[in-house]
Structures are given as structure tokens and as C-alpha cells.
C-alpha positions in Angstrom: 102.9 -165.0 78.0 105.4 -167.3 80.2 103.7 -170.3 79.3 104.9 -169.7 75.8 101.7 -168.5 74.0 101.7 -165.5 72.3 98.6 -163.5 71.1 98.3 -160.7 68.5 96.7 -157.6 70.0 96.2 -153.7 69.0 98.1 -151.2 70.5 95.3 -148.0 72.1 96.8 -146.4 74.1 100.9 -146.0 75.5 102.7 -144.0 77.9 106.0 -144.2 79.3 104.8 -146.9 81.9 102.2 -148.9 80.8 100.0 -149.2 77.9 96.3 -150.3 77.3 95.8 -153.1 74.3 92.5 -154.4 72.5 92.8 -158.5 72.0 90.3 -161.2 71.6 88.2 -161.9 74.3 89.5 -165.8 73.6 92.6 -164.2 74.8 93.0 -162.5 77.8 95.9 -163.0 80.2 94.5 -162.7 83.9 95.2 -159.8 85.8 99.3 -160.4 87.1 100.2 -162.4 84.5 103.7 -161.4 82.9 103.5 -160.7 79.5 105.6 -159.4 77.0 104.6 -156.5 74.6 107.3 -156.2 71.9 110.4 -156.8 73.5 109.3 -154.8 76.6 108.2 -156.8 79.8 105.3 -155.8 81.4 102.8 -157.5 84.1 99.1 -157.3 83.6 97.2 -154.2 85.8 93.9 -154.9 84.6 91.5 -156.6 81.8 89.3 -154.0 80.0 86.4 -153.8 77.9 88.4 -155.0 74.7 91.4 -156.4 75.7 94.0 -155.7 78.9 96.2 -152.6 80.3 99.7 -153.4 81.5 102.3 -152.4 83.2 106.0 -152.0 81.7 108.5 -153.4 84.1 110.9 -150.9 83.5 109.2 -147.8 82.2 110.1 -146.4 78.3 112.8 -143.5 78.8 111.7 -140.0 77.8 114.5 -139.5 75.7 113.0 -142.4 73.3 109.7 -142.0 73.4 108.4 -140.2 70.8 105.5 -141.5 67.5 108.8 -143.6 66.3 109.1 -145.6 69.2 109.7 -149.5 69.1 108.5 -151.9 71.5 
């Protein structure tokens, strides 16, 4: 987060623009918050049931993304 927290969270579900991850409820970023999922920026679109789905700033090329990809 830009406050300088970091959180560990589980990867569900991931597309080229945005992907959906299961945290803590202690943990969850409020909705616009810019966060950083690997070393990919992203701003947060909403909080779910188990955690948050966000928004990559600049969305994964289709070139790379394939089940090998690296945040």
C-alpha cells in the first residue's frame, strides 16, 4: 500500500487487467487505494467477500500472459 504496509494475500482470479485476491478481513485496502500486486501497480475496484479485486494500471501484455506469468 502507499503508506508502506504490505499484506500477504491469495491470488483467485487474474486477467490481463485486473485480478481478484482473498486477504484477511484485518486487511483490506479501501476501495481506490493504490496497491501493488507483485511488481505490478494496480488501484483498488472493489472489496469482496474474502478479500479485494483490482485494477492493473497498465494492463499484462498478451504476449506474456500465459500459467508462467510473474507479477
Amino acid at each position: 500500500l502507499g503508506e508502506g504496509l504490505s499484506f500477504r494475500g491469495t491470488i483467485q482470479n487474474l486477467s490481463m487487467t485486473g485480478a481478484a485476491i482473498a486477504l484477511s478481513q484485518a486487511c483490506i485496502p479501501y476501495v481506490g487505494s493504490l496497491v501493488r500486486t507483485g511488481r505490478r501497480e494496480a488501484t483498488v475496484a472493489r472489496v469482496t467477500a474474502d478479500g479485494i479485486a483490482v485494477n492493473f494500471k497498465v494492463p499484462i501484455p498478451a504476449a506474456s500472459f500465459d500459467e508462467r506469468i510473474i507479477l
